[in-house]
N, C-alpha and C positions, 0 to 999 in steps of 0.2 A: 584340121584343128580338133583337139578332143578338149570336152569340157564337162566335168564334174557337177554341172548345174542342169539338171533335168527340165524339161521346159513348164511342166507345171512351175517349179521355185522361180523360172526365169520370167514369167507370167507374173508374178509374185510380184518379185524383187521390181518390175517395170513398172504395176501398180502402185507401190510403194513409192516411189521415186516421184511419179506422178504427183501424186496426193502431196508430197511434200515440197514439189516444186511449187504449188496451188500454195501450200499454206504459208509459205517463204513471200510469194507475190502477195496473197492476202494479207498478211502479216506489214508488209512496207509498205501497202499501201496506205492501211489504219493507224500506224506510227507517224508515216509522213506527211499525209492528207494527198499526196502524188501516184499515179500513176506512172509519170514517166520522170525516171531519176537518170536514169543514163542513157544515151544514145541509143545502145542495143534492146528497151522497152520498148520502143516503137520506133525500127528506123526510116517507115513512110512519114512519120510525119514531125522528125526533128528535125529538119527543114525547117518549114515552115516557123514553128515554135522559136528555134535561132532567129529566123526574121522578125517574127512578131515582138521578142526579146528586148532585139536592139535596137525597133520601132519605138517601143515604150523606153530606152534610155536616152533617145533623141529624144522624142518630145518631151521628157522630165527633165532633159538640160533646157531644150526654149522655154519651159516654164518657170526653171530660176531665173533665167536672163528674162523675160519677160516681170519675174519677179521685182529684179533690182533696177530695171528702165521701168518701171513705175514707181519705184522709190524715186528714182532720180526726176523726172516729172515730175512727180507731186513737190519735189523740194524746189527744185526751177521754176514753179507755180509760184509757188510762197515765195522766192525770193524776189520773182518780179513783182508781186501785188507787194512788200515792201518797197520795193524801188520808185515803184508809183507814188504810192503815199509820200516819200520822201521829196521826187520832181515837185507833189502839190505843195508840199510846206515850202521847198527853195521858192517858187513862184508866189506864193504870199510874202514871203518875205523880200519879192523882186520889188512887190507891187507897194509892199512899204517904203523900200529904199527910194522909188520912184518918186517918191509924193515931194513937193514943196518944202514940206516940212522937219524934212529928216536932213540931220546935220551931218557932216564928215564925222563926228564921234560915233552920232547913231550907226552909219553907214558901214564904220569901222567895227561895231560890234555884230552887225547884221552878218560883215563879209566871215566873222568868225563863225558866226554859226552855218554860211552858207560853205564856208570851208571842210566842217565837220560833216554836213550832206559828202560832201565829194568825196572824205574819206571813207564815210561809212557806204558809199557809193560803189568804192574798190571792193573793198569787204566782200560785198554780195556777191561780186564780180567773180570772187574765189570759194563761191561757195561748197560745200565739201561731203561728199557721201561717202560712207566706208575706205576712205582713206582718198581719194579719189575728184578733183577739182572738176565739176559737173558741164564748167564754161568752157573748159581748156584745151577741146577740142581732140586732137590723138596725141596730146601730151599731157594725157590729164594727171602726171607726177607733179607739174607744175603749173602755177598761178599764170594768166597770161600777162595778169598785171598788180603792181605792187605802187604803196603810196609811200612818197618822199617830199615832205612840205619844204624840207631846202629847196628846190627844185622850182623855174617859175613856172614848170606845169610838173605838179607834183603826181602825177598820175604817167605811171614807168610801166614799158612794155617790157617783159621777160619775155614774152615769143609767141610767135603769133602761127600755133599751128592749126589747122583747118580738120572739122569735124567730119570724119568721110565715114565713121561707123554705121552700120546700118544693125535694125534687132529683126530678126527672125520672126515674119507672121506663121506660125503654123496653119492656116489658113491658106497660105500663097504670096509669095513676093516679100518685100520686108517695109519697114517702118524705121524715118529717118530718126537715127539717134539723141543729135543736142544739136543745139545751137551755139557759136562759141561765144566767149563774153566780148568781142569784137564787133560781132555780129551786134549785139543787142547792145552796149553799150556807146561803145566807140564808131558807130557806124560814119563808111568812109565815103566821098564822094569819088566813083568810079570816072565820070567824066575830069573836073575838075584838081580831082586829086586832095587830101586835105580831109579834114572832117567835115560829114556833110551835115545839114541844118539840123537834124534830128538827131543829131551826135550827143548822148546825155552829158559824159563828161568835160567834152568842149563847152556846152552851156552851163554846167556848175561852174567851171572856172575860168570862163569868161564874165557870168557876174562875180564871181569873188575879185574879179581883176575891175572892172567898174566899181563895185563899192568902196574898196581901197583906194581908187584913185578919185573917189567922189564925182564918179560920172552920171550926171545924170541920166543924158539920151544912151550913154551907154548902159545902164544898168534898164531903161524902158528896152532897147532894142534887145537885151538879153528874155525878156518875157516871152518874145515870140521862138527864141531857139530852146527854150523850157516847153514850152506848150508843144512843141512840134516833139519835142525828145520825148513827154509823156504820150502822145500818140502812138510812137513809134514804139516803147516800151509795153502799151497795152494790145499793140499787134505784135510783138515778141510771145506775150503771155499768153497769145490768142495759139499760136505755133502747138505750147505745152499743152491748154486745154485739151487740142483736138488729138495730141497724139497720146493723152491721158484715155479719150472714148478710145482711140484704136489698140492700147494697149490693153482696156478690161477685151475689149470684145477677143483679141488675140490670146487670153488667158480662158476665159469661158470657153472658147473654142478648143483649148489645148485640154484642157479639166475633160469636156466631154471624148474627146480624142482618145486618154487614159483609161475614162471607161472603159469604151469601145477595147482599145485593146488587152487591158487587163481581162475582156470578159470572154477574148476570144484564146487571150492563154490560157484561162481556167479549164477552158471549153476543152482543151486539149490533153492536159496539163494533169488535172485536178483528178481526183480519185472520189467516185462513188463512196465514200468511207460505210455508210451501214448499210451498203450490199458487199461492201469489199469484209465486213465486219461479220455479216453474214454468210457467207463463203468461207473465209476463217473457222468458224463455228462448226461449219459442214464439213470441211475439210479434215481436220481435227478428229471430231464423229467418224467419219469415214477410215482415218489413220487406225484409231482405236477397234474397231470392229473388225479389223482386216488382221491388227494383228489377233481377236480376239479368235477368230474364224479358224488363223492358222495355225496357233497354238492348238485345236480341237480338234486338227488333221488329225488320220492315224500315220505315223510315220516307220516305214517298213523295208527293209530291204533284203537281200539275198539272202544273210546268215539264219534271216527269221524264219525260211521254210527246212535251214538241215536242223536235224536231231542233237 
């Protein structure tokens, strides 16, 4: 092979090449704050980097879902300490109905307002985050239950699916999703069959069904399926609380998780920017002098020694 480029220029031209491969790298790295932009930057250790990557977009999806099963908690919270409040007021107004003194008219207004509990009872039952019925177990498109005062139990089952979601402890393991409004409202007797004594709904409208009918030992014997329902409802909300501690701590643990691996992509990742800035500088310098050097050659060839 013959070649017109004598090996001083080929020396040259190598140098050259060099210098500006260096100022090309320095240059993207201080543009993009990256060392490694493509595969071929460093292919020991984009591996790794892929893993660490998609490390950190798993853990930032458990910490939206983490995000919105703490909204949904905190709102399952509040809707039971409502629910509670409301069992206290139906139970004073059992204990009024009870007395001597209350007449089938009183009785009859009482059962209206013990009425309006039961409706506003369902309400909570359908409570609703970002589109989404919190009770309603894996058909949270739909209420499990719906109020229809035609009805002699006006409290209507649309469906009764069962909450088997589970939220992701980035920690380890997971952490049970919801409770359904079955569960906590309507609760059922598993032996027996039927709604069992701490059934809130059965006890709202079991006394609205006493005061209506001006009973009295019925409307006293509905006290104790009130009382037993708000029991049952503040161990419902006992449920939320605890899985409120296990979702911060599952979020503080994901937060510091992000660190960690944010710090170990940078670790990788990231470019020296003012050494990479500084090399740049030197690089440049070194460009210019090299051509300054060979413009100062004498350049000579055969013709220059004949006459």
């Amino acid at each position: 092979m013959i070649t017109n480029v004598d090996p001083n220029s080929a020396m040259f031209l190598n140098g050259i090449n060099r210098i500006e491969a260096n100022i090309s790298t320095a240059s993207n790295q201080v543009s993009s704050g990256l060392q490694i932009t493509v595969a071929s930057d460093s292919p020991d250790q984009i591996g790794m980097l892929l893993q660490l990557r998609a490390n950190l977009a798993q853990n930032t999806q458990v910490q939206s879902n983490l995000t919105l099963a703490g909204s949904n908690a905190q709102a399952a919270d509040s809707a039971l300490t409502a629910s509670i409040q409301l069992m206290d007021t139906a139970t004073t107004l059992a204990t009024q109905g009870a007395t001597t003194t209350s007449t089938a008219t009183s009785r009859d207004s009482l059962a209206q307002q013990v009425q309006s509990i039961l409706q506003e009872m369902v309400s909570i039952s359908q409570t609703n985050v970002q589109g989404a019925y919190i009770f309603s177990g894996d058909q949270s498109q739909t209420p499990q239950y719906t109020y229809d005062p035609t009805q002699a139990d006006p409290v209507v089952t649309q469906q009764n699916a069962a909450s088997t979601g589970q939220i992701e402890n980035p920690a380890g393991g997971t952490i049970a999703a919801s409770l359904t409004a079955q569960q906590i409202f309507d609760d059922q007797d598993p032996v027996a069959g039927g709604p069992a004594t701490d059934n809130a709904f059965n006890a709202l409208n079991t006394l609205v069904t006493a005061l209506n009918n001006n009973d009295t030992a019925g409307i006293a014997s509905s006290i104790s399926l009130l009382q037993q329902s708000s029991v049952h409802l503040n161990n419902m909300q006992s449920f939320y609380g605890n899985q409120e501690d296990q979702i911060q701590s599952a979020n503080t643990y994901a937060s510091n998780f992000n660190i960690q691996l944010q710090t170990q992509i940078s670790s990788i990742q990231d470019a020296d920017v003012p050494t990479a800035a500084t090399e740049l500088t030197e690089a440049n310098t070194q460009l210019q002098a090299a051509m300054q050097m060979e413009g100062q050659l004498p350049h000579t060839s055969l013709f220059s020694f004949l006459g």
